[in-house]
N, C-alpha and C positions, 0 to 999 in steps of 0.2 A: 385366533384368526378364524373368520367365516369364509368358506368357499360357496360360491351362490351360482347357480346356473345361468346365463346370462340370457336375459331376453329384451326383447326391441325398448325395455325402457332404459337398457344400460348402454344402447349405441353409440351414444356419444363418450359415454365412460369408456368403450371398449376400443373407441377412435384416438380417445387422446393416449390412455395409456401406452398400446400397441405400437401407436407410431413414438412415441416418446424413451418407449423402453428399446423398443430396435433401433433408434439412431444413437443410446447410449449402450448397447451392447456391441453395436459393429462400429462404432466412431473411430475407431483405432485399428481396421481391416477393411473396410469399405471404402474407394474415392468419396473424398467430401460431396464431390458434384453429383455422384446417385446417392446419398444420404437425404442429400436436401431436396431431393423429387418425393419425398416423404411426404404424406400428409396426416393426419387427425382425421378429414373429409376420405381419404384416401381408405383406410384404415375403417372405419366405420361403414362407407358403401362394401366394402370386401365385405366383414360381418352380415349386411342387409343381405346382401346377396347371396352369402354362402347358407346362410340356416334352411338344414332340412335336416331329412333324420338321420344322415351320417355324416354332419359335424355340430360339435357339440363346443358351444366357449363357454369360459367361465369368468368369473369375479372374482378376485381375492379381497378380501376386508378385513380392517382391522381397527376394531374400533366403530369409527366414521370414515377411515378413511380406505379408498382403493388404492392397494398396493401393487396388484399386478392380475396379470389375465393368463389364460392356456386355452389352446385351442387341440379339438381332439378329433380325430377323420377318421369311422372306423368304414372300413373295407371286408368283406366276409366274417374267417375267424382273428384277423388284425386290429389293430387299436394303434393307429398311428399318431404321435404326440407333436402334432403337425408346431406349434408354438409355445415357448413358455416365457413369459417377459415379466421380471420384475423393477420396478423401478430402481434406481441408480440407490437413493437414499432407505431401499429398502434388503439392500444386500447384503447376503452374511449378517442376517440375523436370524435366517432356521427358515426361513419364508418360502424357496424352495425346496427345503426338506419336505415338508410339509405338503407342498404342490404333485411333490413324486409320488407319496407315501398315498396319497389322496387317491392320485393317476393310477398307481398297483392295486391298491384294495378296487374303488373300484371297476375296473376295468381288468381284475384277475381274470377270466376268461376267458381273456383273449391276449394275443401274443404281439408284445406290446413292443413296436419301434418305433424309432425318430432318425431324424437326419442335422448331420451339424458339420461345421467348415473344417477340413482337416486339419488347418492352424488353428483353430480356437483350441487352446489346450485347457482354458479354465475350465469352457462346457465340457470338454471330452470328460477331463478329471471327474466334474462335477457327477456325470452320468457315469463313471465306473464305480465313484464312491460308491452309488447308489444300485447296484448289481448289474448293470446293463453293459450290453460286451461288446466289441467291433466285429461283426459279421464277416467284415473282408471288403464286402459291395460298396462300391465308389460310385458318382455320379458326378458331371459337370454342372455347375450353373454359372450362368451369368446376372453380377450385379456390379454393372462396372468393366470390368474383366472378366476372365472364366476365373472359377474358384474350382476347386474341390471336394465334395462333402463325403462325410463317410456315414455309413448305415449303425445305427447300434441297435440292440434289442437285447429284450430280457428273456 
């Protein structure tokens, strides 16, 4: 698998994945009816918009094909792992092993956290497999509802 740094020629790849991997990551935690205010347009102007020098997206490739995207915001000495989406059909098969392993080398520097839904226990899991620890720090959001997220870092 190739990780590629994403630039204005991958907008459209960064639009459909994103929106396509998050409404199959939260489909099962999310009201249907803020799922489907999703867009691919949606998804790709955020991209347009956010590139500067501290956020950084990526590509994942395999092959020919894109498998999924990560977005990364760093902030002083922080490296926050603002999104990581892999496609539904590309899950559990090492793809974000690979994605973290990428995110730690490199972005060792800097003191790396992310945020995720207190009930998602697969992410929570996934980010403990991978040395990253519950801080303690909680924050509300709303999508739909309030939610809950919890803070991890390495």
């Amino acid at each position: 698998m190739e990780i590629i740094v994403a630039n204005l020629a991958h907008a459209d790849i960064i639009g459909k994945i994103h929106a396509r991997a998050w409404k199959q990551a939260y489909r099962d935690l999310f009201p249907a009816e803020y799922l489907n205010q999703e867009s691919e347009q949606k998804r790709k102007e955020e991209f347009l918009n956010s590139r500067n020098r501290n956020n950084h997206y990526y590509v994942m490739l395999e092959e020919d094909t894109y498998v999924g995207m990560f977005k990364i915001t760093l902030f002083g000495d922080t490296c926050e792992i603002s999104s990581i989406y892999i496609l539904d059909e590309y899950c559990h098969k090492g793809y974000g092993s690979i994605c973290m392993n990428y995110i730690k080398s490199k972005y060792s520097k800097y003191k790396i956290v992310l945020w995720t839904l207190e009930m998602n226990w697969n992410a929570r899991n996934f980010y403990e497999k991978h040395h990253f620890y519950d801080t303690g720090e909680r924050r509300i959001i709303y999508r739909g509802r309030q939610y809950i997220q919890v803070q991890y870092a390495l």
